[in-house]
C-alpha positions as CSV (number, residue, x, y, z in Angstrom):
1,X,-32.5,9.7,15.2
2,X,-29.7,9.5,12.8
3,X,-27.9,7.0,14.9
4,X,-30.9,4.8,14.6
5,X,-31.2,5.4,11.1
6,X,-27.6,4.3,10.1
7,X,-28.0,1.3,12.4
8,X,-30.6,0.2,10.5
9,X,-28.6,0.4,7.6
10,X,-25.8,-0.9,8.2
11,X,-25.2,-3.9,6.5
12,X,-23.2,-6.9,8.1
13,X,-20.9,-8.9,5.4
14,X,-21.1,-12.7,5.6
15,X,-18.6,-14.5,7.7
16,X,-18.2,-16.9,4.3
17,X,-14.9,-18.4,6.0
18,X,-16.9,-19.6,9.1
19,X,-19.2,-21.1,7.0
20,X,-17.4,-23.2,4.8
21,X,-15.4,-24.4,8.0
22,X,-18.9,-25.1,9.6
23,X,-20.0,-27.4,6.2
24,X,-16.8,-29.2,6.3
25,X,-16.4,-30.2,9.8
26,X,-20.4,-31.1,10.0
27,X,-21.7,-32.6,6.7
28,X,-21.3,-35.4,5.1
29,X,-18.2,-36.3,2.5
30,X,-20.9,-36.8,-0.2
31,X,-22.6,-33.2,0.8
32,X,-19.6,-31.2,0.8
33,X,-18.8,-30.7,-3.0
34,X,-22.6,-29.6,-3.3
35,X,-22.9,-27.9,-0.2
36,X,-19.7,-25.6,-1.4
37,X,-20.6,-25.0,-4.2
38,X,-21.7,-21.2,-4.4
39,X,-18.8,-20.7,-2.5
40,X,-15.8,-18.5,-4.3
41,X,-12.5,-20.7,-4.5
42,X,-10.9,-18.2,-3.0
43,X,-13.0,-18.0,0.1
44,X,-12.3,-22.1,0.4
45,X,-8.9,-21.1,0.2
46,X,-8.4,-18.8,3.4
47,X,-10.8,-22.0,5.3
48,X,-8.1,-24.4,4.5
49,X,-5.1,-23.4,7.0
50,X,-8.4,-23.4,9.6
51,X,-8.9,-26.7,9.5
52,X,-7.0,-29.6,11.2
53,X,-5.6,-32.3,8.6
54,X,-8.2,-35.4,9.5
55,X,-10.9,-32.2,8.1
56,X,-8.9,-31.1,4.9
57,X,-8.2,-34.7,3.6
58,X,-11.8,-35.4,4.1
59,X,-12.6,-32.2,2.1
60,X,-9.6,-33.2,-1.3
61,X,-11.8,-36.7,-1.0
62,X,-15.2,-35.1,-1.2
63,X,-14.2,-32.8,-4.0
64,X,-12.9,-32.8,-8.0
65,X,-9.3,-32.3,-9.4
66,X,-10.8,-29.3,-11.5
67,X,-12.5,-28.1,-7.8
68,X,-9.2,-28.5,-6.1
69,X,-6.7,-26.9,-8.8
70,X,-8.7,-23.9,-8.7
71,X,-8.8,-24.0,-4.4
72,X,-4.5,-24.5,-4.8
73,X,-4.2,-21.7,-7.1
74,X,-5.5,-18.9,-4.2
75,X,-3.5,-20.6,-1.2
76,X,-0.8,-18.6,0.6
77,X,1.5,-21.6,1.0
78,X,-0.1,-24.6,-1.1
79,X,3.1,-26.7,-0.8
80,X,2.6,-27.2,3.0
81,X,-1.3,-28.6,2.1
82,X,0.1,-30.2,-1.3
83,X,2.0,-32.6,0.7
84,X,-0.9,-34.1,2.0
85,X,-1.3,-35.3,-0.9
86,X,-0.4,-38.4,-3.0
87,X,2.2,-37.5,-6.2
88,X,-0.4,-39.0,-8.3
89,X,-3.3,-36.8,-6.9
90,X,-1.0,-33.7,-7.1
91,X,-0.3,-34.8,-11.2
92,X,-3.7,-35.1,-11.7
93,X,-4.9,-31.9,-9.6
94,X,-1.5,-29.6,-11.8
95,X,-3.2,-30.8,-14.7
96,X,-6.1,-29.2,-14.5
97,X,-4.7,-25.6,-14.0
98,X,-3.5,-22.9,-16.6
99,X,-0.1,-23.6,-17.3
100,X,1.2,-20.6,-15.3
101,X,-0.3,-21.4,-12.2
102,X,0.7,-25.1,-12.5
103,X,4.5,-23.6,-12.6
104,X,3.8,-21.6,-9.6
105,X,2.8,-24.8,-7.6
106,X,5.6,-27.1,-9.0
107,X,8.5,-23.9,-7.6
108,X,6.4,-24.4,-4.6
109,X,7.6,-28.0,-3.7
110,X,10.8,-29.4,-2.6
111,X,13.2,-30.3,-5.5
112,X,12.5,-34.2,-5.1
113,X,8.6,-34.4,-5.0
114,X,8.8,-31.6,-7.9
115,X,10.8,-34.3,-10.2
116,X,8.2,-36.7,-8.8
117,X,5.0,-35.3,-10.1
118,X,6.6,-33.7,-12.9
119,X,6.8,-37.7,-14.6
120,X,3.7,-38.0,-13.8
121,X,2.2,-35.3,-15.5
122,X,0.4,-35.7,-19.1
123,X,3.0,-35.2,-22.0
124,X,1.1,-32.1,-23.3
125,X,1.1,-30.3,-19.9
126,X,4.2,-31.3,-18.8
127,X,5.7,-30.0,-21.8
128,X,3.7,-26.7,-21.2
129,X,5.6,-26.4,-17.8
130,X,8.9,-26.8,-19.3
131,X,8.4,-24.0,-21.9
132,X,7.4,-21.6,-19.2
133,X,9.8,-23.0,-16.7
134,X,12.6,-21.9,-19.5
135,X,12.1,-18.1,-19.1
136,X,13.9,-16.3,-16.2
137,X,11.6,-14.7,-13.6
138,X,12.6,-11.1,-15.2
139,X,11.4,-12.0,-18.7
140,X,7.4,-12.3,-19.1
141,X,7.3,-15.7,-20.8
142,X,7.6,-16.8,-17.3
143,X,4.3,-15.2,-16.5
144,X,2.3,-16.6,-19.8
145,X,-0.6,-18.9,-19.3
146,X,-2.3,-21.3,-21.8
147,X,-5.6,-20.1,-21.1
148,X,-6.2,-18.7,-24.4
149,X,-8.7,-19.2,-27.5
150,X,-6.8,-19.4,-30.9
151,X,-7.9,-20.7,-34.4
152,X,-6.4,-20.4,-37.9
153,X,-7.3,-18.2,-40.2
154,X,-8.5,-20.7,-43.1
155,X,-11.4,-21.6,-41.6
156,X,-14.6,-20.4,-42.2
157,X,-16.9,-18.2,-39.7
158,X,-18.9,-21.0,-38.9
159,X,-15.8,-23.3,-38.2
160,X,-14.4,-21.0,-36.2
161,X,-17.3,-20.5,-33.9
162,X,-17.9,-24.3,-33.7
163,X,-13.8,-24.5,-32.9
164,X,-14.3,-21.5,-30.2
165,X,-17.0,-23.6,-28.8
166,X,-15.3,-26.6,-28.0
167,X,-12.5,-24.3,-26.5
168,X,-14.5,-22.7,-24.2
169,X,-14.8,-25.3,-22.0
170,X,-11.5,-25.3,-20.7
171,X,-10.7,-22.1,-21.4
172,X,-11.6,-18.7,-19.3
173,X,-10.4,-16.3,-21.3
174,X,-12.3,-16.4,-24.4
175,X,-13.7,-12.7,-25.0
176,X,-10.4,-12.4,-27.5
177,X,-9.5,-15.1,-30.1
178,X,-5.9,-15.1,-31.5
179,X,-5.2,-16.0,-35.2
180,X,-2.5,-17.9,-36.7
181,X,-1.5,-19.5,-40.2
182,X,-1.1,-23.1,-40.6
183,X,2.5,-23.0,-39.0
184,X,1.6,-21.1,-35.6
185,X,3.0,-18.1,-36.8
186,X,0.8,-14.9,-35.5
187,X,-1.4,-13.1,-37.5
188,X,-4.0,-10.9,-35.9
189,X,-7.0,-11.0,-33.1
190,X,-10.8,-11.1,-33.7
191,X,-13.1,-9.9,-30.7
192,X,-15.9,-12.6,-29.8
193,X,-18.8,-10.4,-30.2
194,X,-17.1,-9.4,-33.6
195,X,-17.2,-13.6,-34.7
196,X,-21.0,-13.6,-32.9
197,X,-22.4,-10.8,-35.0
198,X,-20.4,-12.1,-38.8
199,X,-22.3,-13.7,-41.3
200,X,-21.5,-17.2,-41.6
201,X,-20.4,-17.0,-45.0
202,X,-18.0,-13.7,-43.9
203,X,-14.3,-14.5,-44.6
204,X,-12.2,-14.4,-41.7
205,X,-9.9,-12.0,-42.9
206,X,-12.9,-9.4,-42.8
207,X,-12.9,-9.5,-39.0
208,X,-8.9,-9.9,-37.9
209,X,-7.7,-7.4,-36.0
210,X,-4.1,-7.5,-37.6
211,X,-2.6,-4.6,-35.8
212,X,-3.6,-6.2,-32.2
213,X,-1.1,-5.5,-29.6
214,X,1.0,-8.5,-28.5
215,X,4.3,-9.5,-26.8
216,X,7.3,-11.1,-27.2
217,X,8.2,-14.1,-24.5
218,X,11.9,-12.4,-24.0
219,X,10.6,-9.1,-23.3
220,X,11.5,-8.1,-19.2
221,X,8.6,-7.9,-17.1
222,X,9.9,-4.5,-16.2
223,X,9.1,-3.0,-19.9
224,X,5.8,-5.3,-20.4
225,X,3.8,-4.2,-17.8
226,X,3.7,-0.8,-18.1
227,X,2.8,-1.2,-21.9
228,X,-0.1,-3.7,-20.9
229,X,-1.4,-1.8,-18.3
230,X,-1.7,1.0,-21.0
231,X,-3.7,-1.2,-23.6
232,X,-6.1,-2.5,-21.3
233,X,-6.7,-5.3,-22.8
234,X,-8.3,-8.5,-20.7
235,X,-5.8,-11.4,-23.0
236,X,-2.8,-10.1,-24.9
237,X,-1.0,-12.9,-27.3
238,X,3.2,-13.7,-26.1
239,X,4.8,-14.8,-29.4
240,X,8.5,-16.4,-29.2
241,X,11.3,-15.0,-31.8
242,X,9.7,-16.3,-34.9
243,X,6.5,-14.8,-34.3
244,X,4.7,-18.1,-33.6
245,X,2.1,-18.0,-30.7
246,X,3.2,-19.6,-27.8
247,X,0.9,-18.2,-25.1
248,X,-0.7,-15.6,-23.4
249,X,-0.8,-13.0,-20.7
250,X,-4.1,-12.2,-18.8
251,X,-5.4,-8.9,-17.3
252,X,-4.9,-11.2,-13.7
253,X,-1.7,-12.1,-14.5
254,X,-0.4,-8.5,-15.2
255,X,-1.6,-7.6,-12.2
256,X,0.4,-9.8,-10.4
257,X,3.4,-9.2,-12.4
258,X,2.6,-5.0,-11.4
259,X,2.5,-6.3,-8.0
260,X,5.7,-8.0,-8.5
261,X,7.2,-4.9,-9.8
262,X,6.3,-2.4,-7.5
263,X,7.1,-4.7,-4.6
264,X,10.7,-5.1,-6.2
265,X,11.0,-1.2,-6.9
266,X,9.8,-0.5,-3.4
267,X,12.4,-2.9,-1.8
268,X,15.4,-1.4,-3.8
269,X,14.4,1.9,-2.9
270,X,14.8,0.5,1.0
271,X,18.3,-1.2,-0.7
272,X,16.5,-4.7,0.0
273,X,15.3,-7.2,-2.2
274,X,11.8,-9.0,-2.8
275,X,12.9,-12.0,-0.8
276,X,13.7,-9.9,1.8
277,X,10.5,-8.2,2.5
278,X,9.1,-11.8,2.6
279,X,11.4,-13.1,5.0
280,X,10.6,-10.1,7.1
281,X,7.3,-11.0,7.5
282,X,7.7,-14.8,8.2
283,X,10.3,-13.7,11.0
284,X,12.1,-16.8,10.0
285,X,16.0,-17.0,8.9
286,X,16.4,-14.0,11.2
287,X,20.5,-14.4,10.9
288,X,20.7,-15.1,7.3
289,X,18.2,-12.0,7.1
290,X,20.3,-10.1,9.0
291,X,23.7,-10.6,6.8
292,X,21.2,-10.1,3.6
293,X,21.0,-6.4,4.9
294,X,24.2,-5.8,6.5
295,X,26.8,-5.4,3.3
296,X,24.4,-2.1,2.2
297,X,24.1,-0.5,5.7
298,X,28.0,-1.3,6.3
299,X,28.1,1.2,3.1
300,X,26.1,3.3,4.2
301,X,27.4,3.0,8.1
302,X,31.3,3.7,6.1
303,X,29.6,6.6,4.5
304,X,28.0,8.3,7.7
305,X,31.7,7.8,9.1
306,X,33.4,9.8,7.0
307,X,30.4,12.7,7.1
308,X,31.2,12.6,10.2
309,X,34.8,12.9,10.2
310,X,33.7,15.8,7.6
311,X,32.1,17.6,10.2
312,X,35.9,17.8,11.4
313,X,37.1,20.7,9.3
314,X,33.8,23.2,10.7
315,X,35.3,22.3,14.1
316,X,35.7,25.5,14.7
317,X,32.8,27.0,14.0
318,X,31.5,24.0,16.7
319,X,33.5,25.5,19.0
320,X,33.2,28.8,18.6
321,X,28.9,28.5,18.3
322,X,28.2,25.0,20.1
323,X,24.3,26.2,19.7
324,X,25.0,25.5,16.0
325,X,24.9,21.2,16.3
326,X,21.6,22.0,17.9
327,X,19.7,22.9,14.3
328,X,22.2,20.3,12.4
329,X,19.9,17.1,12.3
330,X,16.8,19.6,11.1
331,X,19.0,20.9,7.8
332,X,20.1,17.5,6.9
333,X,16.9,16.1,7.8
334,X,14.6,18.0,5.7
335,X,17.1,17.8,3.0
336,X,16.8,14.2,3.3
337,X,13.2,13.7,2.9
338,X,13.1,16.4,0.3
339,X,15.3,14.4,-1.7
340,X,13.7,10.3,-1.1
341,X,10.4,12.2,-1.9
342,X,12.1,13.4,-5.8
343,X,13.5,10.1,-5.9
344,X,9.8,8.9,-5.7
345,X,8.5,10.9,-8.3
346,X,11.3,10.2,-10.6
347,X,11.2,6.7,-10.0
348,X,7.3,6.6,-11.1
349,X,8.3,9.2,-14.3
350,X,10.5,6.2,-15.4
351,X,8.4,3.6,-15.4
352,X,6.4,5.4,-17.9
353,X,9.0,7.7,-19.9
354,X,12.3,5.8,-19.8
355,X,12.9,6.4,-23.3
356,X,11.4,10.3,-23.3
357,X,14.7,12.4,-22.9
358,X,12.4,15.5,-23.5
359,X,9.9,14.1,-20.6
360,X,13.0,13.4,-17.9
361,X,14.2,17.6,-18.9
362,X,11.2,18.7,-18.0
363,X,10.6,16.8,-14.8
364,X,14.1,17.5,-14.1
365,X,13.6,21.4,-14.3
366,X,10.4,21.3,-12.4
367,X,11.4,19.9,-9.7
368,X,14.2,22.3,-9.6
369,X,11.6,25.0,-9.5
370,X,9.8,22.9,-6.6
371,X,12.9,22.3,-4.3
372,X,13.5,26.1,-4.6
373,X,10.1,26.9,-3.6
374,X,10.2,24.7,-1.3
375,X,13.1,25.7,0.1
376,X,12.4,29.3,0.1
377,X,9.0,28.6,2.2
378,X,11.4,26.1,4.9
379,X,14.0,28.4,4.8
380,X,11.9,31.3,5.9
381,X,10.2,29.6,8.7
382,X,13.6,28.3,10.0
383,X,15.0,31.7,10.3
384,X,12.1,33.1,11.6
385,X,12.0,30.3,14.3
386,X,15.5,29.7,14.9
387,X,16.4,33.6,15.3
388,X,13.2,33.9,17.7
389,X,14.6,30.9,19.5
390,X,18.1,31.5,20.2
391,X,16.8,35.3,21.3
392,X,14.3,34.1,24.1
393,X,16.7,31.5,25.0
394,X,19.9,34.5,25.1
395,X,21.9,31.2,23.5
396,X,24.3,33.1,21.9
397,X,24.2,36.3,23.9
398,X,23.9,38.4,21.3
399,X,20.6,39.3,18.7
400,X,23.3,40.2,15.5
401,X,24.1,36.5,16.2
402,X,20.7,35.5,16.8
403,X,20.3,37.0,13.4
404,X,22.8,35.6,11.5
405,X,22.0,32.0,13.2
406,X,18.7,32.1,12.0
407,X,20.2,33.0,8.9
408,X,22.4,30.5,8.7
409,X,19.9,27.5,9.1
410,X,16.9,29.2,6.5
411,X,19.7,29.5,3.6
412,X,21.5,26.2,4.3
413,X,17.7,24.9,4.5
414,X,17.1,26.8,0.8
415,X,20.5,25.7,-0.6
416,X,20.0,22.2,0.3
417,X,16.7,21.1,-0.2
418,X,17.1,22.7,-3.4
419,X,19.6,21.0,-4.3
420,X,18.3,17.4,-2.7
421,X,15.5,17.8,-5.1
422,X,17.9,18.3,-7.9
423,X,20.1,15.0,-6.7
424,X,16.9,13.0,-6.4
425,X,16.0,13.3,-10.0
426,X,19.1,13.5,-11.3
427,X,20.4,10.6,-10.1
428,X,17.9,7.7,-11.3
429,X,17.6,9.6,-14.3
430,X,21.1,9.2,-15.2
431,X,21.0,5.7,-14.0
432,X,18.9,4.8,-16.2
433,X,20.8,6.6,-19.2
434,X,23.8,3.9,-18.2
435,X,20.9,1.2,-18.4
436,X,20.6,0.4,-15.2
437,X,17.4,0.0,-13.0
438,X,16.9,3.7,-11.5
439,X,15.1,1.7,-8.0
440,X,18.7,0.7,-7.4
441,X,19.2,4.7,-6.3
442,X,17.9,3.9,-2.9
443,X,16.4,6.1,-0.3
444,X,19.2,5.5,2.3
445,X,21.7,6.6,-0.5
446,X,20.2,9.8,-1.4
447,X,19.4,10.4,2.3
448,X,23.3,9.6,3.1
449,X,24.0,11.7,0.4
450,X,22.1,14.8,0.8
451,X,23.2,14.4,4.6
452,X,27.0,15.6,3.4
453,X,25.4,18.2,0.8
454,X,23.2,19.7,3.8
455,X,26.1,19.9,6.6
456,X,28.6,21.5,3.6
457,X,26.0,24.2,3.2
458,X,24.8,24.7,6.6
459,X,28.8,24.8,8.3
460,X,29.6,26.9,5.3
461,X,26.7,29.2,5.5
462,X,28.0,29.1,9.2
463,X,31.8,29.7,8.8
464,X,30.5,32.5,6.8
465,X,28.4,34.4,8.6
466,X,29.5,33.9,11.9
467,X,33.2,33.6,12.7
């Protein structure tokens, strides 16, 4: 009955892609533009790579440069489908995007046909794309867009409204309209519905938001996003160094730019870079890939040699207990984990509370607290099991040494997953003290590191107790 029931109500989404390949291999070219047309760009997008190249140049014939720039703006790859394309067609097609996206596509192409449409872009735009080109990737003026509303601040209510008319239709992003002087120079916001609902004869001043949040074209993407994310705002105003407004940064493109971020944090934590995660899933360049990686892991590979020519000095507690190596790999292993887990945590407090030295103390002392209990409950079950283990096995012959095995493997576990959750905050926290990005504290490093913490302990604990 209730099998029935949910079959009936199961819904089955739309196979959109099949349908937009089905238009454009089937209809005419003069249909396609209308018969698309309740279809989301994005969803004409993902048809593209499905269609053979006789199909997609009958489909950049059938529709509009304004059609088509917003298509390009979704693709995976546009440059392979861009060169289909004449320069001029390309110009015109860049033209019609927000300035940020018309950057994007440009990086895309080779470095000739790049030069090539550039010339033939409209002076206005073209300067648009240099301006944005200007900023490094790491500072957000690279991530502005010119799809903003913005009017001065001497004109009447009525003006303005008649001014954010004619802006509306190019422009999305319209719910917030920025304010400047006669110069360019920054002064304030004004919310639509706050222009809508004024009296005509209302000065302007009355309705400026003057302490709207805003950002500065030279600030790092790495500071910005965080602060944007927190004002939730869908259009925040990106001013250069003399305060004029020079663009804009939209709730879509920060969340691209958190994208960005995260990727980038995720890939130093894995001692990689963003590149590399790409190439890794194109399974292209797989020896250049390969020498990308190799100058970390032959650190790391250096660093796992000389742990184990560490383990050298307990060589005779090795010899004397063999049974010993056998519960090794689960000390250092937990104490591993234990730490890349911290390193996690701390890695996210940062991105909120770089500056809050009280905020890093206090994270820092409870995950003290945590790797101790933590410890004490791993510790605890590693005794119990390890003692019960060696005595049904009679591996060491004797249950006092059964005993102090067991005991052996739960205090090295307390000792050093404590401590692994000490070096995992400690250490990105003190990077960034010195500055530096705390990502760059990789997994592999703390996990290396804890490694020669864990064996220390557990050999020591061993030496101790045993011979």
């Amino acid at each position: 009955m209730n099998k029935d029931f949910n079959e009936e109500l199961e819904i089955k989404s739309p196979d959109f892609i099949s349908e937009i390949v089905e238009i454009i291999q089937s209809a005419k070219q003069s249909e396609i533009a209308e018969l698309l047309y309740d279809y989301h760009d994005y969803d004409i997008a993902r048809a593209i790579p499905l269609l053979d190249k006789k199909q997609r140049l009958l489909l950049y014939k059938a529709l509009s440069d304004e059609h088509l720039s917003d298509i390009f703006t979704h693709l995976e790859n546009p440059a392979e489908f861009i060169d289909e394309l004449s320069n001029e067609r390309v110009a015109d097609i860049i033209e019609e995007m927000d300035s940020d996206d018309a950057v994007d596509i440009l990086e895309d192409l080779d470095e000739e046909k790049q030069k090539e449409v550039i010339e033939l872009l409209d002076e206005e735009v073209a300067k648009e794309v240099e301006l944005i080109s200007a900023y490094p990737d790491e500072l957000i003026g690279s991530r502005m867009t010119n799809d903003f509303v913005s009017i001065q601040n001497t004109l009447t209510v009525k003006k303005a409204t008649r001014s954010i008319i004619q802006q509306a239709g190019e422009k999305d992003n319209i719910s917030t309209i920025f304010v400047t002087d006669e110069t360019g120079i920054y002064l304030g916001a004004i919310r639509l519905r706050d222009l809508v609902i004024a009296r005509a004869d209302t000065p302007l001043e009355e309705i400026i938001i003057k302490s709207f949040p805003f950002l500065y074209a030279s600030a790092t993407v790495e500071e910005s996003v965080w602060d944007v994310r927190e004002y939730s705002e869908p259009t925040l105003p990106i001013l250069d160094n003399d305060n004029r407004l020079i663009g804009a940064l939209t709730s879509a493109d920060t969340l691209e730019a958190l994208d960005e971020e995260l990727t980038e944090d995720y890939a130093k934590l894995a001692g990689l870079t963003e590149e590399d995660l790409e190439e890794a899933l194109e399974r292209k360049q797989i020896f250049s890939g390969a020498l990308k990686r190799l100058p970390w892991l032959i650190v790391l590979l250096v660093l796992d040699l000389f742990i184990g020519m560490y383990i050298g000095i307990f060589e005779a507690v090795v010899v004397g207990l063999p049974f010993l190596v056998s519960f090794q790999q689960l000390v250092s292993g937990m104490s591993g984990n234990t730490g890349t887990q911290t390193l996690a945590s701390a890695v996210n407090l940062l991105s909120d509370y770089s500056d809050d030295g009280k905020k890093q103390r206090e994270f820092l002392f409870n995950e003290v607290k945590v790797g101790l209990f933590i410890g004490l409950i791993t510790g605890l079950i590693s005794f119990t099991a390890v003692t019960l283990y060696a005595y049904l096995t009679s591996a060491t012959g004797s249950f006092t040494t059964d005993l102090q095995t067991g005991l052996a493997v739960g205090l090295a576990m307390l000792l050093s997953t404590s401590v692994a959750s000490l070096t995992g905050a400690l250490i990105p926290i003190t990077l960034n003290k010195l500055k530096v990005d705390p990502a760059v504290a990789s997994g592999p490093l703390i996990t290396t590191l804890n490694d020669l913490i864990a064996i220390t302990v557990y050999y020591g604990f061993a030496l101790i107790l045993l011979i």
